[in-house]
C-alpha positions as CSV (number, residue, x, y, z in Angstrom):
1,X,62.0,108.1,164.9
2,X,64.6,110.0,162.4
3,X,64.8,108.2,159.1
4,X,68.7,107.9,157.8
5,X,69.2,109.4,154.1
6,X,70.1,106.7,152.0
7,X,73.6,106.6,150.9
8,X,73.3,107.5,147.2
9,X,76.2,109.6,146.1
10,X,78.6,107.2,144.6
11,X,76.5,104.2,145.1
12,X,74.3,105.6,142.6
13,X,76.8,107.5,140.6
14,X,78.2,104.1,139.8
15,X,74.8,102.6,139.2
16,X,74.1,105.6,136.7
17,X,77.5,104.4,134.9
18,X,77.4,100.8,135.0
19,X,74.7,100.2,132.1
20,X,76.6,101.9,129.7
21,X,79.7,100.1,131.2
22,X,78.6,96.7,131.0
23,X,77.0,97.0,127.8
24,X,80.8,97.9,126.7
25,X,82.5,95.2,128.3
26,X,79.9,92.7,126.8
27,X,80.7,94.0,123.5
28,X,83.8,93.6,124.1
29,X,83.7,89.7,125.1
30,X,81.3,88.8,122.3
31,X,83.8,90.2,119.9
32,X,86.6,88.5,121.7
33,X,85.0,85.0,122.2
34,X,83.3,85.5,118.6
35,X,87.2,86.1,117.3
36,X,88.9,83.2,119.3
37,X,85.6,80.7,117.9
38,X,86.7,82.2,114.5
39,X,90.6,81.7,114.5
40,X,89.8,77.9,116.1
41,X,87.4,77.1,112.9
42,X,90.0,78.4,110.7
43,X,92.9,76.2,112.2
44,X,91.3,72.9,112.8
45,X,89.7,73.4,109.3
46,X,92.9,74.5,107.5
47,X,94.5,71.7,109.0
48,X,91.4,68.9,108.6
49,X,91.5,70.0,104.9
50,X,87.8,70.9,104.9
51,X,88.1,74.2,103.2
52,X,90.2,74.5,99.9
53,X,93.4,73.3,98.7
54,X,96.3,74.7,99.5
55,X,94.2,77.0,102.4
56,X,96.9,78.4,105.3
57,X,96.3,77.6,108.3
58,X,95.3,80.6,110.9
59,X,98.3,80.3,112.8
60,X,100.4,80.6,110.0
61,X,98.5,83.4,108.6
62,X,99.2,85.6,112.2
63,X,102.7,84.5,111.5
64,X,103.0,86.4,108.8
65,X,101.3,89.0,109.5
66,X,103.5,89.4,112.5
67,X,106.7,89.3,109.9
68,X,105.4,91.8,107.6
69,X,104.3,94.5,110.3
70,X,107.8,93.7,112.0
71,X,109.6,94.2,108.6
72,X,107.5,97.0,106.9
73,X,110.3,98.9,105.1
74,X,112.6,96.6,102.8
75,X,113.3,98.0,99.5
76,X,114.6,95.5,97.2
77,X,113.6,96.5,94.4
78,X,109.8,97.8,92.3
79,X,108.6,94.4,92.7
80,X,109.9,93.2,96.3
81,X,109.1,96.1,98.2
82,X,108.0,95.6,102.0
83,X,103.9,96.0,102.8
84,X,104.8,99.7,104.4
85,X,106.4,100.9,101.3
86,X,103.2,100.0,99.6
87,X,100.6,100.7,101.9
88,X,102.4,104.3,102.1
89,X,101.8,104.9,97.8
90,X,98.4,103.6,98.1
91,X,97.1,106.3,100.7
92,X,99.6,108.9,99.0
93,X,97.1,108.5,95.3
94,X,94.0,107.9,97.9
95,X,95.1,111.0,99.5
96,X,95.7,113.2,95.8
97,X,92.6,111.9,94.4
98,X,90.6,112.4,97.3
99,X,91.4,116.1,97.3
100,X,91.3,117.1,94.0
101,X,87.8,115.1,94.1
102,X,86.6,117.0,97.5
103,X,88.0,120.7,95.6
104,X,85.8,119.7,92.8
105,X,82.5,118.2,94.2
106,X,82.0,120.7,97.3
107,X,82.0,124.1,95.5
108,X,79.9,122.4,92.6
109,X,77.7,121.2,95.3
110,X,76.9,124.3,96.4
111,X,76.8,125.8,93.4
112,X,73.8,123.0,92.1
113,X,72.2,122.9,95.8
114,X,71.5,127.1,95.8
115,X,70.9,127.0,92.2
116,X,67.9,125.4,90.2
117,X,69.1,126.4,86.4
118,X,72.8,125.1,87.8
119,X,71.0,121.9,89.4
120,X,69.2,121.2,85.8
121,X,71.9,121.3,83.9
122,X,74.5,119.6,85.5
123,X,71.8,116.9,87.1
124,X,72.4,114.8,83.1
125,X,76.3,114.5,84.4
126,X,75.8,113.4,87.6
127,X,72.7,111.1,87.0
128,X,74.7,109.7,84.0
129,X,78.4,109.2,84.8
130,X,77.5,108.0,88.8
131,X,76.7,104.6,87.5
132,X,79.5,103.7,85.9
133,X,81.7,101.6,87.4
134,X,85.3,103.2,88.2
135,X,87.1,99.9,86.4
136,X,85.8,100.8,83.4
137,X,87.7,104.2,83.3
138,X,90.8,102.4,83.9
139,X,91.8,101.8,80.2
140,X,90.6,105.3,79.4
141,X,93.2,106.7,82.2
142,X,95.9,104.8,80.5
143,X,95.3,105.7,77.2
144,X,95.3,109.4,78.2
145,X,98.2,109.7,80.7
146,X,100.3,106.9,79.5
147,X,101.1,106.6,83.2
148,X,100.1,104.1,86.3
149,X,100.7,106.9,88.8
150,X,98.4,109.5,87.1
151,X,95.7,107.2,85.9
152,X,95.5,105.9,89.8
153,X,94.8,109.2,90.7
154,X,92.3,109.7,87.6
155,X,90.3,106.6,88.9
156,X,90.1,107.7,92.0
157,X,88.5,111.1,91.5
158,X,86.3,109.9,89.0
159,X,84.7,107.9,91.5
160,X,84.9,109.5,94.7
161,X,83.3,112.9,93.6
162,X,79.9,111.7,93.1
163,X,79.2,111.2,97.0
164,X,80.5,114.6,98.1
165,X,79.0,116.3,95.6
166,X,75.2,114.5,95.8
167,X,75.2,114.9,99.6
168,X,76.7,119.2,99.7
169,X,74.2,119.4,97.2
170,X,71.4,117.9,99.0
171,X,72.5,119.6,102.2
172,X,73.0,122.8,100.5
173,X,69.6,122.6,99.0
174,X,67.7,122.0,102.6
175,X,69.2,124.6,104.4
176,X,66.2,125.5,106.8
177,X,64.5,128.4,105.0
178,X,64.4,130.5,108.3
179,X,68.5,130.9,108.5
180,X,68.2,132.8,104.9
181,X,65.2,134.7,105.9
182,X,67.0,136.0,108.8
183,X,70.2,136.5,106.8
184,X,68.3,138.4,104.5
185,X,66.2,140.7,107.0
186,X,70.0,141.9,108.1
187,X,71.1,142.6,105.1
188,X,74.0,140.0,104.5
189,X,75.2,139.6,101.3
190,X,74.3,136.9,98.8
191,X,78.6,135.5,99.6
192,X,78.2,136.1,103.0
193,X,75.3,134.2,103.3
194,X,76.6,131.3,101.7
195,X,79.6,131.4,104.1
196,X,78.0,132.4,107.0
197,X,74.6,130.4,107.0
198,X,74.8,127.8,104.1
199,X,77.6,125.9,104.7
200,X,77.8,125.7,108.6
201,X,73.9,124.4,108.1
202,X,75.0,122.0,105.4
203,X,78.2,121.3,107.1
204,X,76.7,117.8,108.6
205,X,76.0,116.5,104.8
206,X,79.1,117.7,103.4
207,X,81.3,115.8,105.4
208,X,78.7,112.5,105.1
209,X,79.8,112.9,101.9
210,X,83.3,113.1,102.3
211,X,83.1,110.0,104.4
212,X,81.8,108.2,101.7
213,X,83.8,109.2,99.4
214,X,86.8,108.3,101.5
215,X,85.0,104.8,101.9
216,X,84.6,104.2,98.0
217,X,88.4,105.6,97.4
218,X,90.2,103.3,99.7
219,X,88.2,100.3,97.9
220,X,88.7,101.3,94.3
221,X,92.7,102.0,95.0
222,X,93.0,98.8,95.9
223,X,91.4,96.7,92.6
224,X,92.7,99.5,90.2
225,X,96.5,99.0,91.8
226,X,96.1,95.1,90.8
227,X,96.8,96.6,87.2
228,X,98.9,99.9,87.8
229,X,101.4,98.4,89.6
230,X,103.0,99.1,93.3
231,X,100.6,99.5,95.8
232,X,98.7,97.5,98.5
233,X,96.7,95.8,95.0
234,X,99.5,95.2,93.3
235,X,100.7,93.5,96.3
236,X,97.8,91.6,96.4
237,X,97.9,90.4,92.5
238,X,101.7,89.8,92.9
239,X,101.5,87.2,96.3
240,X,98.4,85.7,93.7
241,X,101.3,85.3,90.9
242,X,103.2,83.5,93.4
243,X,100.1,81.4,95.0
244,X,101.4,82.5,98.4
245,X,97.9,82.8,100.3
246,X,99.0,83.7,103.4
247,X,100.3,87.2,102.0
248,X,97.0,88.0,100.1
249,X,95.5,87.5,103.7
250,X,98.1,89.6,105.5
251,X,97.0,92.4,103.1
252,X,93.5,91.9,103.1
253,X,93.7,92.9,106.4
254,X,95.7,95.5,106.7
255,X,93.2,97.2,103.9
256,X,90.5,96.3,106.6
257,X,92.1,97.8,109.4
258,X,93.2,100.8,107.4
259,X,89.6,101.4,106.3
260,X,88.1,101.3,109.4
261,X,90.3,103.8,111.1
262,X,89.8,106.3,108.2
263,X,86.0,105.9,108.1
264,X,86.4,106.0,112.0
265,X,88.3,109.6,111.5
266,X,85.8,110.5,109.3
267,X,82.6,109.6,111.7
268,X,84.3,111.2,114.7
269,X,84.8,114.6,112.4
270,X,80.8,113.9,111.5
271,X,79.7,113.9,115.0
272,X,81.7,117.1,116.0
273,X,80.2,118.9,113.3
274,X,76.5,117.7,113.1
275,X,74.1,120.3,114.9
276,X,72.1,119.5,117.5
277,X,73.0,115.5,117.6
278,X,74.3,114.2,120.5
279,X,78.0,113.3,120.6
């Protein structure tokens, strides 16, 4: 007696799928009944009092939120400009910053990771001006620029260098041995090498630290803005002035939603570029 084949083509091709696929859609529903448990807290609390005075209620909260993403763009004047407006000048210093920080850290990176004497005496710098917090340069950006715009930008690549410039050097530093061997045995050059072998092997590191970077930008902007003026911070501080929660919450998370997509930019360009680790 002949024994059938079992059907397995797209019975099992299915089958292969659906673990992935329900582990998915049961993320998905945690996070939505987790969010929906959340915004019920918040409203029967807001409205039961049990949390503090003057606290809006969620509802009212995703009201607003709704009129500000709906209105992004009013201009009516330096100090009543609409969340777009600011949102747009915060990643604009973010984005300057960012860059000059990233032209500075990555070429000294690789200058400190292929170079002992160049690791020793720049190492004092690094190991003493990483701790400090990026607040504390904010009176010393004034002082020198006499100017809210330029001082934002100051405090921002003050603080975002150290990331990108620790991990190029690190990555720079622990290029597999065998790569320069190899580059050597065929004669490249000593600039070739670094361009050929160095940086595509240290590429991975490089952009962990630009990620990072990117990470401890966007927060600093945001705290060093409640002082410069315009901005997402200074949106922040000025709803505060005018005890108007519901703003301060509107903001707090658009920052949120803002930094998540960059960092999410940021680990999609990480994946693409990391050898060997699966996508």
């Amino acid at each position: 007696m002949a024994l059938s084949k079992p059907a397995l083509n797209k019975t099992n091709s299915v089958d292969s799928r659906s673990p992935w696929l329900n582990e998915n859609v049961k993320a998905l529903g945690l996070f939505v009944i987790s969010l929906i448990l959340f915004l019920v807290f918040w409203e029967v609390g807001a409205n039961l009092k049990l949390f503090a005075k003057g606290m809006p209620t969620a509802s009212k909260t995703l009201q607003e939120l709704w009129w500000w993403s709906t209105h992004p763009f009013f201009d009516n004047g330096p100090n009543d400009l609409g969340i777009g407006w600011n949102l747009l000048i915060s990643l604009r210093r973010v984005a300057i910053g960012y860059i000059l920080a990233s032209a500075i850290a990555v070429p000294l990176g690789i200058l400190i990771g292929i170079s002992p004497i160049a690791y020793k005496a720049f190492n004092p710098y690094v190991q003493l001006l990483k701790p400090v917090s990026p607040l504390a340069w904010l009176p010393l950006g004034l002082y020198i620029f006499r100017d809210s715009e330029k001082t934002g930008i100051f405090i921002i690549l003050i603080s975002s260098i150290w990331p990108t410039l620790i991990n190029t050097a690190f990555g720079v530093a622990n290029v597999n041995p065998e790569y320069l061997d190899v580059s050597k045995t065929l004669g490249a050059s000593r600039l070739r090498t670094i361009f050929k072998v160095i940086i595509p092997a240290a590429l991975p590191n490089i952009v962990s630290g630009l990620r990072i970077s990117m990470g401890i930008a966007w927060l600093v902007i945001v705290a060093a803005e409640m002082l410069l003026g315009t901005g997402l911070g200074y949106f922040i501080w000025n709803e505060w002035n005018n005890l108007y929660i519901p703003n301060i919450l509107v903001a707090i998370f658009i920052i949120g939603l803002v930094g998540l997509i960059l960092d999410s930019m940021f680990g999609a360009l990480e994946k693409f570029v990391a050898f060997g680790r699966k996508a």
